[in-house]
ZAMARGU-4260 file (C-alpha; in steps of 0.2 Angstrom, whole numbers, plus 5000, padded with zeros to 4 digits):
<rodrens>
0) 5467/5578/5424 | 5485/5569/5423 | 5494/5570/5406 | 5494/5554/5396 | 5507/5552/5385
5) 5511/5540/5371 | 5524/5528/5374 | 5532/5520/5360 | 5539/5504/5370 | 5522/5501/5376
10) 5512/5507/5359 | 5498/5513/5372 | 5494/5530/5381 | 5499/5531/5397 | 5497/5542/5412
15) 5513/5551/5417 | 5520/5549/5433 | 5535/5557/5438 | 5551/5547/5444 | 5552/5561/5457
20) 5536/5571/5461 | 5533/5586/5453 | 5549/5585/5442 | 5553/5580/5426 | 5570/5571/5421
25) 5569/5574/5400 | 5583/5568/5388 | 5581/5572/5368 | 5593/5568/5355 | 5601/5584/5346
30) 5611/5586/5330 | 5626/5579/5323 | 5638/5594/5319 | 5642/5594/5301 | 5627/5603/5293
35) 5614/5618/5296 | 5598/5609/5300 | 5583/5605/5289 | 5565/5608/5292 | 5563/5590/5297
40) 5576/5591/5308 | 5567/5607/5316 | 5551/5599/5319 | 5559/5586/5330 | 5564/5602/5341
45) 5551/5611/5339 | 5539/5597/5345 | 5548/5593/5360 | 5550/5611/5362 | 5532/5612/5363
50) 5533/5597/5375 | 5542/5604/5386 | 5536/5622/5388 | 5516/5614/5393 | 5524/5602/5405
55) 5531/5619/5414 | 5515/5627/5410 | 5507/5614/5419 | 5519/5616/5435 | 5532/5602/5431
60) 5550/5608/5436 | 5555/5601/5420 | 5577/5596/5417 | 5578/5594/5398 | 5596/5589/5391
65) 5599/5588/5371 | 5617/5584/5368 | 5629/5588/5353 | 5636/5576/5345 | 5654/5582/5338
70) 5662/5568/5332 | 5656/5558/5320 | 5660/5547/5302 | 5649/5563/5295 | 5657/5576/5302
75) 5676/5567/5297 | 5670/5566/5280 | 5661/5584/5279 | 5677/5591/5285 | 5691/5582/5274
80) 5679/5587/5259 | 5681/5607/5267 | 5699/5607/5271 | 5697/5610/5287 | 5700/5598/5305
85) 5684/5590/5309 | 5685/5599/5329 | 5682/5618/5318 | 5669/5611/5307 | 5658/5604/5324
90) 5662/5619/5331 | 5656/5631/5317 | 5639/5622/5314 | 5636/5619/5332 | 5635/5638/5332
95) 5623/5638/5320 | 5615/5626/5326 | 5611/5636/5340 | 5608/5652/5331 | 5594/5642/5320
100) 5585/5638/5336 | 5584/5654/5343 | 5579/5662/5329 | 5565/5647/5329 | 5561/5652/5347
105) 5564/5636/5353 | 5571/5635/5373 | 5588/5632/5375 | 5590/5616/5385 | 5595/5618/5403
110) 5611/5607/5398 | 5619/5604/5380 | 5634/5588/5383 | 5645/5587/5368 | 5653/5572/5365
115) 5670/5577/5365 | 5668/5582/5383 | 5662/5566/5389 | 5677/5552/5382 | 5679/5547/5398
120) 5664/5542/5403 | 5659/5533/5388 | 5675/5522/5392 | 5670/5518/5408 | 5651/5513/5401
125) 5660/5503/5388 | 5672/5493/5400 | 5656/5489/5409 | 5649/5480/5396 | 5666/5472/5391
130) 5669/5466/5409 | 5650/5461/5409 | 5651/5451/5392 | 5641/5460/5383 | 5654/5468/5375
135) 5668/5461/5364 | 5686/5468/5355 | 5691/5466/5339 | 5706/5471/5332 | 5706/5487/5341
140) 5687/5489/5338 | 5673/5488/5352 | 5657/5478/5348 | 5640/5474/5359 | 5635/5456/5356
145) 5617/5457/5354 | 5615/5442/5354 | 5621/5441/5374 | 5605/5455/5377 | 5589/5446/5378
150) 5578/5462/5378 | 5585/5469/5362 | 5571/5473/5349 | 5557/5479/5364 | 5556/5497/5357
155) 5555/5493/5340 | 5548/5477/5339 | 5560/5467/5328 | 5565/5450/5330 | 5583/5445/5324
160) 5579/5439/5311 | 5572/5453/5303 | 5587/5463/5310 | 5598/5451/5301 | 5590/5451/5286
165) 5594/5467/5276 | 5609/5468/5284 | 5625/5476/5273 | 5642/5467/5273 | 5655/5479/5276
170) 5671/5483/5279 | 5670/5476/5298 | 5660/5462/5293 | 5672/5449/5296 | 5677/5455/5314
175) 5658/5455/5320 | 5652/5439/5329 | 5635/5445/5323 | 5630/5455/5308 | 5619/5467/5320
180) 5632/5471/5331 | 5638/5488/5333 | 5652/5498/5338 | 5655/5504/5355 | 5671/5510/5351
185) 5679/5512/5335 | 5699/5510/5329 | 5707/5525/5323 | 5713/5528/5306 | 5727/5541/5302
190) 5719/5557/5302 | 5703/5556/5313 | 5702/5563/5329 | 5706/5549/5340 | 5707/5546/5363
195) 5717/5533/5371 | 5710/5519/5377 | 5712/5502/5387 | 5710/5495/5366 | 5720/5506/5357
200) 5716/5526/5351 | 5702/5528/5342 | 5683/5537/5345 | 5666/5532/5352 | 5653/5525/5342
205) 5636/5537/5340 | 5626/5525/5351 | 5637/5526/5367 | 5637/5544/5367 | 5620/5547/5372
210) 5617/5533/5382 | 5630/5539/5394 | 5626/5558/5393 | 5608/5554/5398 | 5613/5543/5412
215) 5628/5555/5417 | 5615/5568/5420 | 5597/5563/5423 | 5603/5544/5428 | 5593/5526/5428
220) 5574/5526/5423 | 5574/5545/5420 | 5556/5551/5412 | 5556/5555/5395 | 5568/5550/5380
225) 5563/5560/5365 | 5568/5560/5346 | 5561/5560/5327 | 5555/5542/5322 | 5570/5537/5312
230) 5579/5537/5329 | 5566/5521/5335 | 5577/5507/5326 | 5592/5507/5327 | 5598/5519/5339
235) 5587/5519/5352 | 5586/5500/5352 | 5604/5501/5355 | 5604/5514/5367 | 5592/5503/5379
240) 5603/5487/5376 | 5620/5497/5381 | 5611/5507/5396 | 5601/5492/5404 | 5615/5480/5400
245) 5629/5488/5410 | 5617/5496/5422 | 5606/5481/5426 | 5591/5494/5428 | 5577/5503/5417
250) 5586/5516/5406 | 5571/5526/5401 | 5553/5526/5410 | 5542/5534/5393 | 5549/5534/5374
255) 5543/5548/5363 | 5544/5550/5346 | 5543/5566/5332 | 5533/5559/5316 | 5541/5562/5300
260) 5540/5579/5288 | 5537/5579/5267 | 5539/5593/5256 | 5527/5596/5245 | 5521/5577/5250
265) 5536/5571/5244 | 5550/5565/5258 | 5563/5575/5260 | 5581/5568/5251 | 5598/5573/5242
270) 5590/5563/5227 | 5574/5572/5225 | 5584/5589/5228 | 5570/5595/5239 | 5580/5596/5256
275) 5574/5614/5265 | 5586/5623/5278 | 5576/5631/5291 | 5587/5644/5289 | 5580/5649/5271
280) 5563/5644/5276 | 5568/5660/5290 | 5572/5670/5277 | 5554/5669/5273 | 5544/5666/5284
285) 5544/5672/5302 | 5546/5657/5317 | 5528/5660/5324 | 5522/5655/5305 | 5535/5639/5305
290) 5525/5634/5324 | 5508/5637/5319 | 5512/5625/5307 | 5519/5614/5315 | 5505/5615/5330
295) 5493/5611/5319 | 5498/5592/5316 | 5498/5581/5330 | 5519/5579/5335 | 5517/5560/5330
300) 5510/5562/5313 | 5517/5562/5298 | 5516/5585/5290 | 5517/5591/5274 | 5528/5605/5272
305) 5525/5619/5257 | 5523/5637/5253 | 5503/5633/5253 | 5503/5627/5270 | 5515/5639/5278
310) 5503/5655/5269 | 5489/5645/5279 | 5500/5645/5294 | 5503/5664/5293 | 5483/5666/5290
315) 5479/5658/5305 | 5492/5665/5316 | 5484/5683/5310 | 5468/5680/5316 | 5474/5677/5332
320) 5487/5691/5332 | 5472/5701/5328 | 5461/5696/5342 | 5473/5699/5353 | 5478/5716/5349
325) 5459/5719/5348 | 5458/5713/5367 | 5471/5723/5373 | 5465/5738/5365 | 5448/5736/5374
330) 5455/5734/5389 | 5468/5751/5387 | 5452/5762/5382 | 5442/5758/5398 | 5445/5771/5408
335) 5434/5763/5423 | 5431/5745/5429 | 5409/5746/5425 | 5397/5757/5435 | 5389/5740/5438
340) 5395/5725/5445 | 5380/5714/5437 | 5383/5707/5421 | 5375/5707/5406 | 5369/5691/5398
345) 5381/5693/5384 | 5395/5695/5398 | 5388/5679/5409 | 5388/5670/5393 | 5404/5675/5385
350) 5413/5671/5406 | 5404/5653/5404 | 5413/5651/5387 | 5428/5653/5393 | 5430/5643/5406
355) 5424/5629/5397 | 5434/5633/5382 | 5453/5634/5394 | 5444/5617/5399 | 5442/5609/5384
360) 5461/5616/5379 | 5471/5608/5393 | 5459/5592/5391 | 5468/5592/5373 | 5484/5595/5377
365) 5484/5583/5392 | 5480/5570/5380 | 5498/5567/5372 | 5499/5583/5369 | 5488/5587/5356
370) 5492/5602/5348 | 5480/5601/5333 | 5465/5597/5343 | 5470/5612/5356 | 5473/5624/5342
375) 5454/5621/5337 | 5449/5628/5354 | 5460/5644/5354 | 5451/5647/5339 | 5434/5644/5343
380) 5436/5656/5359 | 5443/5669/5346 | 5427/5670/5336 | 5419/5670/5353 | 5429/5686/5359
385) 5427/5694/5342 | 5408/5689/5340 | 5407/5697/5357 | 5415/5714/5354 | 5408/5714/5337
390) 5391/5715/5344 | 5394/5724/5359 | 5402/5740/5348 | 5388/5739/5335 | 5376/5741/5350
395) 5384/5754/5356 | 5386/5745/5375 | 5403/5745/5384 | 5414/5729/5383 | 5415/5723/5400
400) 5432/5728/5407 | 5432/5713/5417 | 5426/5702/5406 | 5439/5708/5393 | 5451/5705/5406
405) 5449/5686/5409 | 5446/5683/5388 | 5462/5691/5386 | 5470/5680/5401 | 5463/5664/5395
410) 5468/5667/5375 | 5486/5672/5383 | 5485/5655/5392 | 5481/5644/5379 | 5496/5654/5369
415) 5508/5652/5382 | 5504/5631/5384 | 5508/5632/5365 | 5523/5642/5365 | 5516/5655/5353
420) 5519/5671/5355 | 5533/5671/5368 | 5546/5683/5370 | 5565/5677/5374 | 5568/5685/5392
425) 5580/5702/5391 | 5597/5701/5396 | 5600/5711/5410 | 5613/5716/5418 | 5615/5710/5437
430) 5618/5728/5443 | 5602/5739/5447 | 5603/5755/5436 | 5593/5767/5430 | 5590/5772/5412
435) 5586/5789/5407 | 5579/5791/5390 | 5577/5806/5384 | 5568/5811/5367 | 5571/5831/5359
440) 5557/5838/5346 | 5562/5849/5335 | 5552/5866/5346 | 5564/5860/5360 | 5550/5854/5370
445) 5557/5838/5379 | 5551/5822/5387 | 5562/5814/5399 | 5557/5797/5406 | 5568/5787/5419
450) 5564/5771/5418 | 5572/5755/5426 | 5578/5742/5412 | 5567/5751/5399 | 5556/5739/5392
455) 5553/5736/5372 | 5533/5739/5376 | 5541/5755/5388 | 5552/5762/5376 | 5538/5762/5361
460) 5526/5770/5370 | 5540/5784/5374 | 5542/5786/5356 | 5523/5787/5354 | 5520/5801/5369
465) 5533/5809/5357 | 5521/5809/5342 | 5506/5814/5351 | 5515/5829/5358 | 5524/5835/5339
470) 5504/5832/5332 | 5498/5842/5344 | 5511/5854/5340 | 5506/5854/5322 | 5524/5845/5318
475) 5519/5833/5306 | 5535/5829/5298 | 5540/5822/5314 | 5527/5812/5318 | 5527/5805/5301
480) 5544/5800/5305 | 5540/5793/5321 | 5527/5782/5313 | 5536/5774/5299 | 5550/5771/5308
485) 5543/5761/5320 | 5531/5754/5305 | 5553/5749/5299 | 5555/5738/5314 | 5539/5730/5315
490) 5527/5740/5324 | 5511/5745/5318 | 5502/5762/5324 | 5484/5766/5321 | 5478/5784/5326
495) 5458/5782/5333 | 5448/5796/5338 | 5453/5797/5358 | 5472/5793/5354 | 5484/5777/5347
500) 5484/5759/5346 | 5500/5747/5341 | 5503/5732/5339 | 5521/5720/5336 | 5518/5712/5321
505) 5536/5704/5320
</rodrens>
């Protein structure tokens, strides 16, 4: 089945088809420098995080740019209020900008253009538009005359008029042809960064900057342009008008848009004093929690944010944690593969299940990406599972190894197209070496395992041979110590009759 996806120029679902097969050119706007982000702002990322992670789960080679904006009215201002130049206040929040995400488990994106870095470029797209008329100066200003761009007001569906009325008179007002034009480029004024140009010094307007970055690296009629819904009107409308007017070609093939986030069904604002930094919501709540929640609204629809729904979250995000765990644990205390290669009827069943229910999930998610409708099947197959080795454990009757083996591939699956429950690669080091880890109980009895690149999983289960040898040898103390100090960084140990179990549970 293809993916259909919504696209907002169009207001229908539409089947995605790649401008080159098998690959996917994706462009979203990122954050202006000169705050840590909300938890609205987070959801536009997480959401096209989400995106991006099933389009690769679904075999797309997947290019996904989010740029930084580092110069900006906000950021002059933020930084005159600090004391500080406005290059070291974009650089100190890009950082934690970056920080928030990883701590969100959100990808990095495969490039991240700052603004500041591209000066040139923008120039050259705004003397296109100059040269082309499109473009006027105005007392070392740069405007586009949108007027002079007949498509203008496709994406969000607004005439002129509408555009016009509303409009605020300000303080370059009087050079403007048109009270909806906007600036390309902007005069300087003593103490703002500033670049030379063919006009005078001064800095690009916020709307030039991502038009020319996405066309710099992912160029004309590239696949997906993404952002939050407040981006719609008017900076993506001006994006297109600057792109397709100097290019002469489509700018972007499928717009996608994040829906809005309330706190405590209120929207988030200075005024109401309920603006939430995902950073504090971190200090929390884990960023599993913050995606389940997130996962469970569609990505264009309007979520409420509050202690009560993030506490659902977490409950959620438990069960399946649990089955999980209870999966694996199955499948470690199988010592053989079955004596019998004919299944039960609980087996046949339970294999019917889930081959239907890993249909029925990508169905969901191939249907603009419904995460909430997806969600509904992961759990359904985690009662299944449960049900299954519930009944199978009362009966006394082996859990099929097998059978264990494909629930715990499909639930892993479905996990994976959602981006739940996914570790951030290790940083190796390019040079083979080998490890030698090496653990002393207090009898002197020793357990030396070389291990290439230990592992997290590979170094836990040293510490728990460890154990089993000091219970065995009656050295409690130590084992207890073993226990909880693994139980200080998050992982839980169970002691059963024939052994252990763990599980992560941060």
């Amino acid at each position: 089945m293809a993916i259909r996806i919504y696209n907002t120029m169009t207001r229908t679902k539409e089947e995605l088809v790649a401008r080159d097969a098998g690959k996917i050119s994706m462009y979203v706007c990122g954050p202006t420098v000169y705050n840590f982000i909300h938890i609205g702002n987070a959801r536009t990322f997480l959401n096209f995080d989400m995106i991006r992670r099933y389009l690769e789960y679904s075999g797309y080679e997947v290019t996904f740019v989010q740029n930084i904006t580092d110069v900006d009215d906000k950021i002059i201002n933020k930084a005159g209020e600090e004391g500080v130049t406005p290059e070291a206040l974009a650089d100190e929040y890009r950082i934690a900008f970056e920080r928030d995400m990883a701590a969100l488990g959100v990808k990095p994106p495969d490039l991240a253009p700052r603004a500041t870095q591209h000066i040139d470029e923008m120039l050259d797209v705004i003397k296109c538009l100059v040269d082309k008329g499109y473009a006027y100066e105005s007392e070392g200003d740069v405007y586009f005359e949108v007027d002079k761009f007949e498509g203008y007001g496709k994406l969000s569906g607004r005439t002129l008029d509408e555009q016009q009325h509303g409009v605020a008179s300000g303080v370059d007002a009087d050079r403007k042809r048109g009270p909806w034009d906007f600036a390309l480029w902007k005069a300087a004024k003593p103490g703002e960064p500033s670049w030379d140009s063919p006009w005078g010094p001064g800095r690009p307007g916020w709307h030039i900057e991502c038009s020319t970055m996405s066309m710099k690296y992912l160029g004309d009629g590239f696949d997906i342009h993404g952002g939050g819904l407040d981006l719609v009107f008017p900076h993506h409308e001006n994006e297109i008008a600057q792109a397709e007017a100097c290019s002469g070609a489509q700018f972007v093939r499928y717009w996608m848009h994040s829906g809005m986030l309330n706190v405590d069904t209120e929207k988030m604002s200075k005024s109401l004093g309920n603006i939430k930094r995902l950073r504090e919501v971190l200090d929390e709540y884990d960023a599993q929690t913050v995606r389940m929640l997130m996962l469970g609204t569609h990505y264009r629809s309007p979520l409420n944010f509050s202690d009560e729904s993030l506490s659902d979250a977490k409950a959620s995000l438990e069960r399946i944690s649990n089955a999980r765990f209870n999966i694996a644990d199955e499948v470690r205390r199988k010592e053989e593969w079955g004596a019998s290669m004919i299944r039960t009827e609980a087996e046949t069943m339970l294999v019917y299940f889930l081959n239907d229910a890993e249909s029925e999930f990508r169905a969901h998610m191939d249907d603009d990406f419904n995460s909430a409708a997806a969600l509904g099947v992961l759990f359904e197959t985690v009662r299944e599972v449960n049900s299954y080795i519930a009944e199978t454990n009362m009966l006394k009757t082996p859990c099929g190894k097998i059978v264990m083996l494909e629930a715990q591939r499909v639930i892993d699956s479905m996990c994976e197209g959602l981006g739940l429950f996914q570790a951030a690669p290790p940083a190796l080091s390019k040079d083979k070496e080998t490890v030698t880890v090496q653990h002393t109980i207090t009898s002197g009895v020793s357990i030396v395992a070389p291990v290439e690149h230990p592992t997290t999983e590979e170094l836990i289960e040293l510490l728990l041979a460890t154990r089993q040898v000091a219970r065995q040898m009656k050295n409690f103390e130590l084992s207890d110590r073993i226990r909880d100090g693994l139980a200080d960084i998050g992982v839980r140990v169970e002691d059963v009759r024939d052994g252990y179990r763990w599980r992560l549970e941060r």
